[in-house]
N, C-alpha and C positions, 0 to 999 in steps of 0.2 A: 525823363529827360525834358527840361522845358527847352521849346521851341523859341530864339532869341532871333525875332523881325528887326530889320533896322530902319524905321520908320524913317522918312526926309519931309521935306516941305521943296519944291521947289519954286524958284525965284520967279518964273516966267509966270505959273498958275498957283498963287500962293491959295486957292478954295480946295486943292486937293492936295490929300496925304496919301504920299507915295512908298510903297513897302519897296526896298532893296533885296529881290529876291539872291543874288549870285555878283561878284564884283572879282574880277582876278584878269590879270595879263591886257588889261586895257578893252578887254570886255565887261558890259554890264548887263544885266536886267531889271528891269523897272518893273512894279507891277502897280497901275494905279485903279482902287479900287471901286469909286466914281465913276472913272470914265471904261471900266472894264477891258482896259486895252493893257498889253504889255509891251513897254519901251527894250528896245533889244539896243545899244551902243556899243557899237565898234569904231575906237578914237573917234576922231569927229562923225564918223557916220551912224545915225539914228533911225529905228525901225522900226512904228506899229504896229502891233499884231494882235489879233485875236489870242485869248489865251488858251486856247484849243489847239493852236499854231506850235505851240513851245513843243508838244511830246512828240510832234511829228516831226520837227525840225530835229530834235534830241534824238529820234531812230532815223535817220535821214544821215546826221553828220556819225552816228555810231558806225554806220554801212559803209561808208566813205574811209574811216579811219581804219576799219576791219580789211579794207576794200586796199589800201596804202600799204596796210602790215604786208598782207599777201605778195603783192610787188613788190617791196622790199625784200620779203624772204627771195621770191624766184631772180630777183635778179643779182643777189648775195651769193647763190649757187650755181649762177652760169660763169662762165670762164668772161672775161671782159669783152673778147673778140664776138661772144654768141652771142651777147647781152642786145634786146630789139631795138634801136634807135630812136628817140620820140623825137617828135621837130613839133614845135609850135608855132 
């Protein structure tokens, strides 16, 4: 199976070529190989990162989501009245 990279140029730093690792729901990642940093975009907000950063971030937001389901189940099974109150 070939591996299809989507190489960019971007405007601001045309000396570097930038691989499109992930692009969906107004999240991105960038990965440029020059400056060995990975651009992380969430709509207008942009984040450098170390690219060591990404697998840690990837079991980090898995935990969380694992971490969500579980809540959702327990409080799917309690009656409405038992259900714990959050307040933020």
């Amino acid at each position: 199976m070939q591996n299809k990279l989507n190489r960019i140029r971007v405007k601001d730093d045309p000396a570097c070529e930038k691989i499109e690792l992930a692009n969906s729901c107004g999240v991105r990642l960038i990965y440029c190989q020059d400056c060995q940093v990975v651009e992380l975009e969430i709509g207008a907000i942009s984040v450098r990162l170390c690219p060591d950063v990404i697998q840690r971030m990837a079991n980090v937001m898995m935990k969380a989501s694992l971490e969500l389901e579980h809540v959702a189940a327990i409080n799917n099974k309690l009656p409405t009245q038992a259900r714990p109150q959050m307040i933020h």
